[in-house]
N, C-alpha and C positions, 0 to 999 in steps of 0.2 A: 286363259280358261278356254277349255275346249267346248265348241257347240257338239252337245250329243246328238240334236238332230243330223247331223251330218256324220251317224258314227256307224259305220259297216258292220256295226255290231246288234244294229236294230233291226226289227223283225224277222229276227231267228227264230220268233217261238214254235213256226210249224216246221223248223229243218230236224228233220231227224236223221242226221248224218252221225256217228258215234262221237262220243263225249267222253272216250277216254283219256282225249286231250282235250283242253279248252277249246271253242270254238274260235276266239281269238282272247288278244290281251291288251290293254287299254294300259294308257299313260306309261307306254315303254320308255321311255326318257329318262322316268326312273327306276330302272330297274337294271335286272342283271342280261335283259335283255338288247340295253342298247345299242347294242353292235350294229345289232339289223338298222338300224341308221342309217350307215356308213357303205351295207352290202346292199339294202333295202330288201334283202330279205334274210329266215333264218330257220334252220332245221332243228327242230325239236320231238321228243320222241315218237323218231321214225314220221314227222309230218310237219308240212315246209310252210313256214308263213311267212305273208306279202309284210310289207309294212308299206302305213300308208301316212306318211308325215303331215298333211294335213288333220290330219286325226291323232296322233300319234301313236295309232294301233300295229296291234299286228293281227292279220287275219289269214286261219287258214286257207290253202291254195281252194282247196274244197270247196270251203264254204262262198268263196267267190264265185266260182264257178255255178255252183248251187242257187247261186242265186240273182247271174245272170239267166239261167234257165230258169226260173220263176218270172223275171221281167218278160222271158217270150213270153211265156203263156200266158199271161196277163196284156200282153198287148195283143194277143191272138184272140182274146174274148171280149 
C-alpha cells in the first residue's frame, strides 16, 4: 500500500498548468503505463513524465518543476 502522503500528486489544487493531460498517474504498475518503470520516464501526449517508484506515480516534468518553484517561494516568505 502506497502512503499518499508521500504522493507528488498532493497539493496541486493551486497549479493551473493545463489539464489536457493528467497532471500525473498513480499506481502505474498497473497499467499500460508501466514501461516507465524500466525507462523511468514516459512521453505521452506530446508531455513527458517522471516516474517516481517510491510512489508509483508518474508525474508530469511540469508539474515538477512547478512545484519546486512553489517550495522557493515559500521558503522565501
Amino acid at each position: 500500500m502506497i502512503n499518499k502522503r508521500l504522493s507528488y500528486l498532493n497539493g496541486l489544487e493551486n497549479c493551473h498548468l493545463h489539464t489536457k493531460v493528467p497532471l500525473g498517474i498513480r499506481n502505474v504498475s498497473m497499467t499500460q503505463f508501466s514501461i516507465a518503470r524500466h525507462s523511468g520516464a514516459i512521453k505521452y501526449n506530446g508531455c513527458t513524465f517522471i516516474y517516481f517508484p517510491k510512489t508509483d506515480e508518474l508525474v508530469r516534468d511540469d508539474v515538477i518543476k512547478w512545484q519546486k518553484n512553489q517550495k522557493k517561494k515559500e521558503s522565501k516568505q
